[in-house]
C-alpha positions, 0 to 999 in steps of 0.5 A: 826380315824378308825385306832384309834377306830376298832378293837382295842376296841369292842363296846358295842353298834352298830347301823346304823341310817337311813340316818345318818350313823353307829354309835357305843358305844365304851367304855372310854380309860381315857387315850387314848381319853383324848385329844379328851375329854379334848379338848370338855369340855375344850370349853365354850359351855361345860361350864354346863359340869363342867370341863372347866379348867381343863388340859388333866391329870385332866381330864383323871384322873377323867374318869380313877376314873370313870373306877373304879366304877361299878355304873358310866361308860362313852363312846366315841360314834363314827359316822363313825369312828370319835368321835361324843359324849361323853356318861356317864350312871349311876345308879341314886340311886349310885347317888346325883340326887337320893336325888332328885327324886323317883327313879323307878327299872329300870331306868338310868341316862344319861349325853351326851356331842356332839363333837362340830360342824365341820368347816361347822357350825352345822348338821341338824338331828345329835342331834336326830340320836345320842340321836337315838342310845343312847337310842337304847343302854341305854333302849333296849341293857341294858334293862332298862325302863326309862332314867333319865337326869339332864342338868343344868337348864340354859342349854337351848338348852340341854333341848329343845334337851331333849323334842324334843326326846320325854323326858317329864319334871319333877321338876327343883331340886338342886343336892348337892354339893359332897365333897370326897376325889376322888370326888368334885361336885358344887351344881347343879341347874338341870332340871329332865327329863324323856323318858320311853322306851315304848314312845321311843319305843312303838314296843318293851316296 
């Protein structure tokens, strides 16, 4: 996998969790990592993800559309040279949850999607040492002082995961449903979450 992924693309974000390993942000090839991505939302467990369905084309054309905007970006995140995470950010007042809570300067949405567990059944600390790293990146590398999330509501072991990290709860909301020419979203039943960077990281908020 390492041939795959270094040098050929820089990555935004690079960290070495303790005990974990050395994780980086790498930024999306729509194209390139379309068999990767299509193979993990394709899963039942990614049913909340929204794609499940859809072919590999489908899918890569909907994160080459992604690639176009400046508001909306998507990351594969790398452990060791292997593919561990699916990561978007995006502005939330560029966004419909923006219909649905007080957006603050400074914050950012995050939608973060785990490779599925390998033949050995799932890994103790990997949830924690990835959202680690996402944060590390979203609240410190892009200096941003508050993360926003919006699992699905039924999404129970995403939101525990959320808590778990330190995110506090706000108002289950209901995302409307998008419907543009590039771009068709369901109505959402989300669950609002929230994690300010001086919880995440006292020493240096």
């Amino acid at each position: 996998m390492s041939d795959v992924y270094a040098p050929t693309r820089e990555p935004v974000h690079e960290q070495t969790v303790d005990g974990f390993g050395t994780v980086r942000v790498l930024p999306l090839d729509a194209h390139a990592d379309a068999e990767v991505v299509h193979a993990w939302v394709s899963e039942e467990r990614a049913v909340f993800w929204g794609m499940n369905g859809l072919t590999k084309d489908q899918v890569a054309e909907i994160y080459a559309h992604l690639d176009t905007l400046d508001t909306h970006h998507a990351y594969l995140v790398v452990k060791d040279g292997e593919p561990a995470a699916l990561l978007q950010t995006y502005e939330p007042g560029a966004d419909r949850v923006s219909e649905c809570y007080q957006v603050r300067d400074g914050d950012i949405g995050v939608h973060l999607l785990l490779a599925p567990a390998g033949p050995g059944g799932g890994r103790s600390g990997w949830s924690s040492a990835l959202l680690v790293a996402v944060t590390s990146y979203v609240l410190l590398g892009l200096g941003r002082e508050r993360v926003v999330v919006d699992p699905d509501v039924r999404n129970e072991k995403a939101i525990a995961r959320f808590l778990k990290q330190g995110f506090t709860t706000g108002p289950a909301v209901v995302l409307p449903e998008i419907d543009i020419p590039d771009v068709h979203l369901p109505e959402k039943h989300a669950q609002l979450a929230f994690l300010d960077r001086e919880v995440a990281f006292p020493g240096d908020a």
